[in-house]
C-alpha positions in Angstrom: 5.2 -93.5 -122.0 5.1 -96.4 -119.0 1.5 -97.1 -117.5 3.2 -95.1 -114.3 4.2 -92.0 -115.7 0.8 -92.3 -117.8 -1.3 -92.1 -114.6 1.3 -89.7 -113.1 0.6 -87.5 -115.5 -3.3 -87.4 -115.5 -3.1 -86.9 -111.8 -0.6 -84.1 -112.2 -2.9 -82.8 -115.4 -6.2 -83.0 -112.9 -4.3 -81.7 -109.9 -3.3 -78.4 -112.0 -6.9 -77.8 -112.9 -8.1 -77.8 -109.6 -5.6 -75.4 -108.5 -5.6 -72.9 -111.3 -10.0 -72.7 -109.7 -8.6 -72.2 -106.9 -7.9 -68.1 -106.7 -7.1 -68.4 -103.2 -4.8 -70.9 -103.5 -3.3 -69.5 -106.7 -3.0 -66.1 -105.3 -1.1 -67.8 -102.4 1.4 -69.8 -104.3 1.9 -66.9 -107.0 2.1 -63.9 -104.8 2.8 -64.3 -101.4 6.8 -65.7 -101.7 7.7 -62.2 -103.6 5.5 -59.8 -101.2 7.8 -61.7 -98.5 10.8 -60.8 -100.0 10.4 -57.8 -100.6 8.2 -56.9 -97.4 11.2 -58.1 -95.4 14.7 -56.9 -97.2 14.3 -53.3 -95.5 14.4 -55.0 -92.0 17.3 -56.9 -93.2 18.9 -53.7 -94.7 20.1 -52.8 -90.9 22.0 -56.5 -90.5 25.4 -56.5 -90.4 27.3 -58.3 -93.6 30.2 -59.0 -91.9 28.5 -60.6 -89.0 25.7 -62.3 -90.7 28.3 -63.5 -94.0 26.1 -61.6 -96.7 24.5 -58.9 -97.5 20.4 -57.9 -96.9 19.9 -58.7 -101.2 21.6 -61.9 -100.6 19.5 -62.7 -97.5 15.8 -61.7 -99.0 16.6 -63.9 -102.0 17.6 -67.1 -100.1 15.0 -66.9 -97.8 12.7 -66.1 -100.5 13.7 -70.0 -101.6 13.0 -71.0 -98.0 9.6 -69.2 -98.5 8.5 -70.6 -101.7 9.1 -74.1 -101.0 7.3 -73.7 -97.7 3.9 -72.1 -99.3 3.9 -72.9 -102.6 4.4 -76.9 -101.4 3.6 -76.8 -97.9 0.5 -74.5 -97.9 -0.7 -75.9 -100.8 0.0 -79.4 -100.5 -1.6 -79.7 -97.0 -4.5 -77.6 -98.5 -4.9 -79.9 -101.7 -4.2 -83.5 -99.4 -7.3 -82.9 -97.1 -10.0 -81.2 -99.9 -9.4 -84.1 -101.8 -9.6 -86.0 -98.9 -13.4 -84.3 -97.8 -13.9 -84.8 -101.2 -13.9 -88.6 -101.2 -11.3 -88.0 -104.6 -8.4 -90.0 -102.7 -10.7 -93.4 -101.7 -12.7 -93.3 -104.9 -8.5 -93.3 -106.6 -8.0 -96.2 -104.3 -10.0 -97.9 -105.7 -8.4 -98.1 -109.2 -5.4 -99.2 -110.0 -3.3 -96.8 -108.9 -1.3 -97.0 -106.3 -1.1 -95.2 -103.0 2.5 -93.3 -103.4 1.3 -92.6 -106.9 -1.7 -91.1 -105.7 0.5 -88.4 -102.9 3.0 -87.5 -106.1 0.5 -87.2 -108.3 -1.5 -84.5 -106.3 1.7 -83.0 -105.6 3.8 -82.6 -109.1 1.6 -78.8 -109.7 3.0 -77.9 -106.5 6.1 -79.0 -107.6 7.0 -77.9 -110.7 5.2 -74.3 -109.7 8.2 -74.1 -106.7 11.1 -74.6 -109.6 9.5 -72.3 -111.7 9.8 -69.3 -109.0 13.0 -70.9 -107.8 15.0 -69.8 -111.3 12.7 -66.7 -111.3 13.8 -66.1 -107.9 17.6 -66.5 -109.1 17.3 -64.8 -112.5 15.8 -61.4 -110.8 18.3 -61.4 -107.9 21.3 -61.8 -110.5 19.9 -59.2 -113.1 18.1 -56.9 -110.6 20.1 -57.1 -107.3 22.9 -57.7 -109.6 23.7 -60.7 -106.8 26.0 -63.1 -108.4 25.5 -66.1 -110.4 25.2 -69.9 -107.9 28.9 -70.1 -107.1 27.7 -74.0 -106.5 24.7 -74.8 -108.7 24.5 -78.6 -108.1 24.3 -77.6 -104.7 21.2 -75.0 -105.2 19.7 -77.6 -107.3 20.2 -80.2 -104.3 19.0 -78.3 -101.6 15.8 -77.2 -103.8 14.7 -80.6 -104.9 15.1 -81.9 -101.0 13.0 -79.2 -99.8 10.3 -80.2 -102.2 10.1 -83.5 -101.0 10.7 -82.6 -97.7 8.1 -80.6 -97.8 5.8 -82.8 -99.6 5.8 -85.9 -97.3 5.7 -83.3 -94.2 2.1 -81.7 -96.3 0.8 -85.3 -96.1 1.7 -86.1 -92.9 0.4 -82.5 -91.7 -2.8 -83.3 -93.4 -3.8 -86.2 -91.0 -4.1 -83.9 -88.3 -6.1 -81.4 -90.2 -9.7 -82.1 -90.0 -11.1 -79.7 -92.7 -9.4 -77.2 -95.5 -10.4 -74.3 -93.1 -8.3 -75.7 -90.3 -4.9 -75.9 -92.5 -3.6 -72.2 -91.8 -4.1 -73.7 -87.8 -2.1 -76.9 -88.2 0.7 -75.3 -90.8 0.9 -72.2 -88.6 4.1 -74.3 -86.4 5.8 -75.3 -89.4 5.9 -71.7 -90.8 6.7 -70.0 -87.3 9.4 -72.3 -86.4 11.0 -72.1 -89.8 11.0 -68.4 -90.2 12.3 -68.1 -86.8 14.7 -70.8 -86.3 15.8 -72.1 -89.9 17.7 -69.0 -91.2 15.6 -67.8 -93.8 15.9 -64.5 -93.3 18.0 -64.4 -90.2 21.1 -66.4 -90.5 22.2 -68.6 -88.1 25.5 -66.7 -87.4 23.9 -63.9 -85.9 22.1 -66.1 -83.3 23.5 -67.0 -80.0 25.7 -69.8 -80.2 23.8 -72.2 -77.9 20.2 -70.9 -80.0 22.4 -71.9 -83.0 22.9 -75.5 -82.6 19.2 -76.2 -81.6 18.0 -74.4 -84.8 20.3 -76.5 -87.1 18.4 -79.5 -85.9 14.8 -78.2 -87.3 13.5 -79.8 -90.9 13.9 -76.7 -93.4 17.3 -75.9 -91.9 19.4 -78.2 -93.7 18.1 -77.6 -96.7 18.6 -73.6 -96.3 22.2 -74.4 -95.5 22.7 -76.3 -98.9 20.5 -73.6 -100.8 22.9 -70.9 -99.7 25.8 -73.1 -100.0 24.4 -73.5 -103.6 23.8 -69.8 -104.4 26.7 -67.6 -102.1 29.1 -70.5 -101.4 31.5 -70.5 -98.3 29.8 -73.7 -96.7 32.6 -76.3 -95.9 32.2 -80.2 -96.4 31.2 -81.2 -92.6 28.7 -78.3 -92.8 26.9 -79.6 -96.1 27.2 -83.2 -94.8 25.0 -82.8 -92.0 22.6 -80.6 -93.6 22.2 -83.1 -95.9 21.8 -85.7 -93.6 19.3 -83.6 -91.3 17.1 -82.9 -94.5 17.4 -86.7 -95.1 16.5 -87.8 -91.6 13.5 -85.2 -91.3 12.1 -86.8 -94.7 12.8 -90.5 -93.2 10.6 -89.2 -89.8 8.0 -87.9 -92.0 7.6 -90.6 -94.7 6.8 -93.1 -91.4 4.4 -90.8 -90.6 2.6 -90.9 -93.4 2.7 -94.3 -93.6 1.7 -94.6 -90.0 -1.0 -91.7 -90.1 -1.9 -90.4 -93.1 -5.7 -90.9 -93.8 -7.6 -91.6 -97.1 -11.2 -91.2 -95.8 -13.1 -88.0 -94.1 -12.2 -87.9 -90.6 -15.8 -88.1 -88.5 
């Protein structure tokens, strides 16, 4: 094992602790993406397949994705970035020899590998519950998950330097949730949305990466369409790792 993945690992194994104390945040993270799904597949039981391109099993399941990687990394992640933050954990780390971007994956690999983990659940229940059908484009589903996790973990750290304490994080992820719910088709595709409504919400951050996900998992998606929801995942990550590098902060706020 290399001295990085050696201190990647500790982090990781330290980070993991802290959340399994956590009940709130546990809860969160374990919980809250299925009561979503299955809170919100009745409403989506009166959308029309034909005009939204799949059925209400297919939508709940997808968006369920979306809703993972948004609390189980977002929620989480901003959460976890500013308590350790408070905590002086991230300056006394800086002061070591580990470096800064090992510090930000470090804290966020539980997150992580938690998201993949109820990703495949996600995928195994709708196939042998919903009797869905298998990824039609797995490389694809695999894509779109893995940029959404980083996505979302460079947007959690650069959320975290406006959030002054670990009460104020539901307050400053609040936008981020609202705007993807509403705009990025987790649960309410982009087809069915005016045209003009459409193109604005393809340009938001978890779009893209909901457009390879059900690429992945339903297929239909041509080239151009996965090009540029690649490249808007991609440009969205580029905005936020500046950010971060710009903003993020490693001391208490006062």
């Amino acid at each position: 094992m290399t001295a990085t993945a050696g201190r990647l690992t500790a982090l990781g194994r330290a980070e993991l602790t802290l959340l399994l104390r956590n009940r709130t945040a546990l809860c969160v993270a374990l919980l809250m993406p299925g009561a979503m799904v299955v809170g919100t597949k009745s409403s989506l039981d009166q959308m029309d397949p034909d005009q939204a391109g799949m059925s209400a099993a297919e939508a709940a399941m997808t968006g369920g994705i979306g809703m993972v990687l948004i609390l189980v990394v977002h929620l989480n992640l901003v959460s976890a970035y500013v308590a350790r933050r408070e905590e002086l954990v991230l300056k006394r780390l800086r002061t070591g020899e580990v470096p800064d971007r090992e510090i930000l994956v470090g804290t966020a690999l539980p997150a992580a590998g938690l998201a993949l983990a109820q990703c495949v659940l996600l995928v195994v229940a709708g196939v042998a519950l919903l009797h869905l059908g298998a990824p039609e484009r797995p490389e694809l589903l695999v894509l779109g998950v893995v940029l959404g996790i980083v996505l979302l973990t460079v947007l959690a750290a650069a959320t975290s330097a406006v959030t002054r304490t670990v009460e104020s994080v539901q307050i400053t992820t609040m936008p981020m949730f609202l705007i993807s719910m509403a705009g990025s088709g987790l649960f309410v595709p982009l087809e069915v949305m005016p045209e003009k409504v459409a193109s604005v919400c393809e340009l938001l951050p978890l779009t893209g990466v909901m457009t390879l996900v059900r690429a992945g998992w339903l297929g239909g998606a041509d080239s151009g369409d996965l090009l540029g929801a690649a490249l808007t995942t991609l440009a969205w990550t580029a905005i936020s790792v500046f950010a971060v590098q710009r903003w993020f902060r490693w001391e208490p706020r006062r």
